[in-house]
C-alpha positions in Angstrom: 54.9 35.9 -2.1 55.0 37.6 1.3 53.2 40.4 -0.2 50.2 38.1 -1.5 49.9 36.8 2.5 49.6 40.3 3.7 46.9 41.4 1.0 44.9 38.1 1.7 45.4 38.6 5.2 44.1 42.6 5.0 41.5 41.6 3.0 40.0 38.6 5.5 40.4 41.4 8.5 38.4 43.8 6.1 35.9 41.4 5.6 35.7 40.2 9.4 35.4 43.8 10.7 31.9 44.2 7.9 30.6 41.0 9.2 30.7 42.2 12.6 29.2 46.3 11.8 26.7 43.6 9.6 25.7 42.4 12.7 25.7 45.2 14.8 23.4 46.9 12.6 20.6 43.6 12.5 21.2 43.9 16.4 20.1 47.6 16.5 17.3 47.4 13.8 16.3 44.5 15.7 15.6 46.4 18.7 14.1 49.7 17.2 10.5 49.1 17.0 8.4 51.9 14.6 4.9 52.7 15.5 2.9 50.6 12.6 -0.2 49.5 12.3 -1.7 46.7 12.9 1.9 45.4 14.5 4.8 47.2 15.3 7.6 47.1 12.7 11.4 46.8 12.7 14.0 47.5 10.0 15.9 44.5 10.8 14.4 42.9 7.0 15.8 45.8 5.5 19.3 45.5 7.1 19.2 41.7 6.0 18.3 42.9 2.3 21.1 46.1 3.0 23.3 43.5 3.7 22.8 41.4 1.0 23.1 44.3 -1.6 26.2 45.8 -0.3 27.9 42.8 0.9 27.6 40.3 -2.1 26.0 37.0 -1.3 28.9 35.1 0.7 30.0 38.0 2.7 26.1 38.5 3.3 25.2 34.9 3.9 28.5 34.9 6.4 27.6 38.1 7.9 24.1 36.2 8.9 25.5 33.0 10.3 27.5 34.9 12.0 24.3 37.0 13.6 22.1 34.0 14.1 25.3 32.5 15.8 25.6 35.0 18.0 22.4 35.1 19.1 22.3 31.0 19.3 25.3 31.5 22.2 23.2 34.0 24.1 24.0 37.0 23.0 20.9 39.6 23.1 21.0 40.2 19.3 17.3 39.2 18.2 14.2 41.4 18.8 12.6 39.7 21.5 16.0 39.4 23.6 16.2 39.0 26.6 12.8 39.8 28.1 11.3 36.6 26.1 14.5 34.5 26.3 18.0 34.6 25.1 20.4 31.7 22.9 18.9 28.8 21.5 16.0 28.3 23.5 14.9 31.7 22.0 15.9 31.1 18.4 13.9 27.7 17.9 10.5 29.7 19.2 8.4 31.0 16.9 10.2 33.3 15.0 13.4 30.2 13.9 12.0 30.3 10.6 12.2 33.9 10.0 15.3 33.8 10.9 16.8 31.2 8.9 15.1 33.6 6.3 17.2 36.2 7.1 19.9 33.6 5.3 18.3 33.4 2.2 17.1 36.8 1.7 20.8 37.9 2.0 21.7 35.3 0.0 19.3 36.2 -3.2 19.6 39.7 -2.7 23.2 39.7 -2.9 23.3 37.2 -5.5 21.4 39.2 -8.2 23.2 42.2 -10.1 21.1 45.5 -9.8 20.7 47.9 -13.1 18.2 51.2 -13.0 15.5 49.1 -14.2 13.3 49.6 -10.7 10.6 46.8 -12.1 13.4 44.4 -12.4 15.0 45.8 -9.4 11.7 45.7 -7.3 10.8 41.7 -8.2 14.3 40.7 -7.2 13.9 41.7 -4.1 10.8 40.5 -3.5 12.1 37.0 -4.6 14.7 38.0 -1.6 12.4 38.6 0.7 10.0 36.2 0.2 11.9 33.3 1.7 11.5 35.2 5.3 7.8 34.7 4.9 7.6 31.2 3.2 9.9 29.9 6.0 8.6 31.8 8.7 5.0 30.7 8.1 6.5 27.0 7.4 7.8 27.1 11.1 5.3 28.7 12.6 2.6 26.1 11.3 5.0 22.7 12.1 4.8 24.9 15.9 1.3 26.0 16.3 -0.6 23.9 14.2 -1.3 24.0 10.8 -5.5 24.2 11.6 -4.1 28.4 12.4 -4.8 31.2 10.3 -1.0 31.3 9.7 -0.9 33.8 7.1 -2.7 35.8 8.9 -0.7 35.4 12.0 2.7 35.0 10.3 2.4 37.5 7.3 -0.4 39.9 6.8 -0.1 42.2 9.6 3.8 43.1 8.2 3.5 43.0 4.3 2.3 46.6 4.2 5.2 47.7 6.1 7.5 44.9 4.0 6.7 46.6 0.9 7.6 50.1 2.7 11.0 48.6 3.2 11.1 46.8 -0.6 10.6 50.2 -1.9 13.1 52.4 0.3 15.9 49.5 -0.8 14.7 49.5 -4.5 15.3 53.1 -4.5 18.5 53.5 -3.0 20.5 50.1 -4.7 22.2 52.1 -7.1 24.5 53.6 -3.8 24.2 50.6 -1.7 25.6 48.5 -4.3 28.6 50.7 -4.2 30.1 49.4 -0.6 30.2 45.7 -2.8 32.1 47.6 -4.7 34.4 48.5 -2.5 34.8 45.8 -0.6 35.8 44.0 -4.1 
């Protein structure tokens, strides 16, 4: 019996210290912006999709709670931090439903099993993904008005670069999904 505590107990530290490289990593690719036209891009998306993938969905989906959290207490974590604002005054701008994204994107995308079928492969993670947009845009209207060109604001400039990212993840599942297995 004391043997079962200590595995279960290994196994939540094991689990805590991914969370927290989880959100180191979102905190770095949130900061690293890549030349890209028409707007700058980050690789935060695909850390949330990485995340997802190698994780499994409730290590994923906890991993980013546990980001949005910390960047909800203050913590610089999110990509306009801190020169536009820090905590929860930041996360409710513009950019609260892309984040909440983030939840479901890492959900789906570590949900789903992965095979070598790249079509398959490819429309799952666009089902991931999508959820950033759709809720991104759906925040951004209720802020700014709904009479906005919010796709255009909200969406277009990035999908070219989103799809950049949707590919480089397709391609590589077959050794990401090998940390979930390790972490089984």
């Amino acid at each position: 019996m004391e043997l079962v505590k200590v595995i279960k107990q290994s196994q939540i530290i094991k689990y805590v210290f991914f969370a927290l490289i989880g959100t180191v990593l979102l905190a770095i690719s949130s900061k690293i912006k890549i030349p890209f036209y028409p707007v700058p891009m980050t690789m935060q998306t695909f850390v949330v999709l990485f995340i997802g993938i190698a994780f499994g969905w409730k290590l994923g989906t906890f991993t980013i709670l546990l980001y949005l959290f910390e960047g909800i207490i203050g913590l610089p974590v999110f990509s306009g931090t801190p020169e536009k604002g820090v905590g929860l005054v930041y996360f409710t701008g513009p950019t609260m439903g892309y984040l909440i994204g983030f939840i479901f994107a890492s959900f789906f995308s570590g949900l789903f099993n992965y095979d070598n079928n790249l079509v398959k492969n490819f429309f799952k993670i666009i089902f991931a993904t999508s959820f950033i947009y759709l809720l991104g845009m759906f925040w951004l209207g209720s802020l700014i008005g709904w009479d906005k060109p919010i796709f255009e604001l909200g969406a277009k400039p990035f999908l070219l670069a989103e799809l950049f990212k949707i590919l480089l993840i397709m391609f590589f599942v077959s050794k990401i999904i090998k940390i979930r297995n390790f972490l089984n």
